[in-house]
N, C-alpha and C positions, 0 to 999 in steps of 0.2 A: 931305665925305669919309665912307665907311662907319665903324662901329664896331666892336669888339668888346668881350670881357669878358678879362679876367687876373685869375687867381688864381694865388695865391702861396701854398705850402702849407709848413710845417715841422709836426714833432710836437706843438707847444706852441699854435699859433696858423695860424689861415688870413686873410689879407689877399685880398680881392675887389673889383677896381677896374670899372667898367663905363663905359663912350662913353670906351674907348681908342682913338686913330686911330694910333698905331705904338709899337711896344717894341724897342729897343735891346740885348740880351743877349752876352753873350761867351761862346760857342760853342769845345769843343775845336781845330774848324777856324777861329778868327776870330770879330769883327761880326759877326751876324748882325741884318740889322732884321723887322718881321713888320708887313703890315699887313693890314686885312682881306681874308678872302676868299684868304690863303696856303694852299697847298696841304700838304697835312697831312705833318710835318714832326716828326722826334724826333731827340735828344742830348745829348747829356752839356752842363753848362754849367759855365764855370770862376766859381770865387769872384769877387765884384764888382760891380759897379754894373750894376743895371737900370733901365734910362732909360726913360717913358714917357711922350708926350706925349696928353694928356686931348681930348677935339671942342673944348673952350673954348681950346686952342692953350697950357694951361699944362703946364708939365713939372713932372715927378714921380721922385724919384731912391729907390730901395731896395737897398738892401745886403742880399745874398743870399752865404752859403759857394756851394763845390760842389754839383752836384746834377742834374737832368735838365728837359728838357722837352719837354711836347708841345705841337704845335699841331696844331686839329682841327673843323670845324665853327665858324669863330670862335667859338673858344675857346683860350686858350693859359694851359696849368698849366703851374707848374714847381715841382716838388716838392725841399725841400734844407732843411738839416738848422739854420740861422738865416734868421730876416731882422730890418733892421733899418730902421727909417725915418729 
């Protein structure tokens, strides 16, 4: 399966994940999943667990407040104001 990169941005600290093969996020409208090669895509994200599974099929759980994202060029930011592993 394709890869991408995730970065995970707050004012304090930037988190950089790379051979992401899908990210899990909760979106003002719901779920949202992303996986490579999505079509470039921006909004708001509600506080909450950001699930990511790695190419080696292990998962990866981050605690993010409120905040935004984009996806773009696999690439997918999301910029908000914690995170927490």
């Amino acid at each position: 399966m394709s890869c991408y990169t995730l970065k995970i941005s707050s004012p304090v600290q930037t988190l950089t994940i790379d051979e992401v093969e899908k990210t899990i996020v909760r979106s003002i409208a719901g779920d949202i999943g992303i996986l490579a090669g999505h079509i470039p895509y921006a909004s708001a994200v509600k506080a909450g667990k950001v699930r990511c599974t790695l190419s080696g099929g292990e998962q990866r759980d981050i605690e993010i407040s409120d905040g935004i994202i984009k996806v773009k060029d696999n690439l997918v930011t999301i910029l908000t104001q914690t995170i927490s592993e």
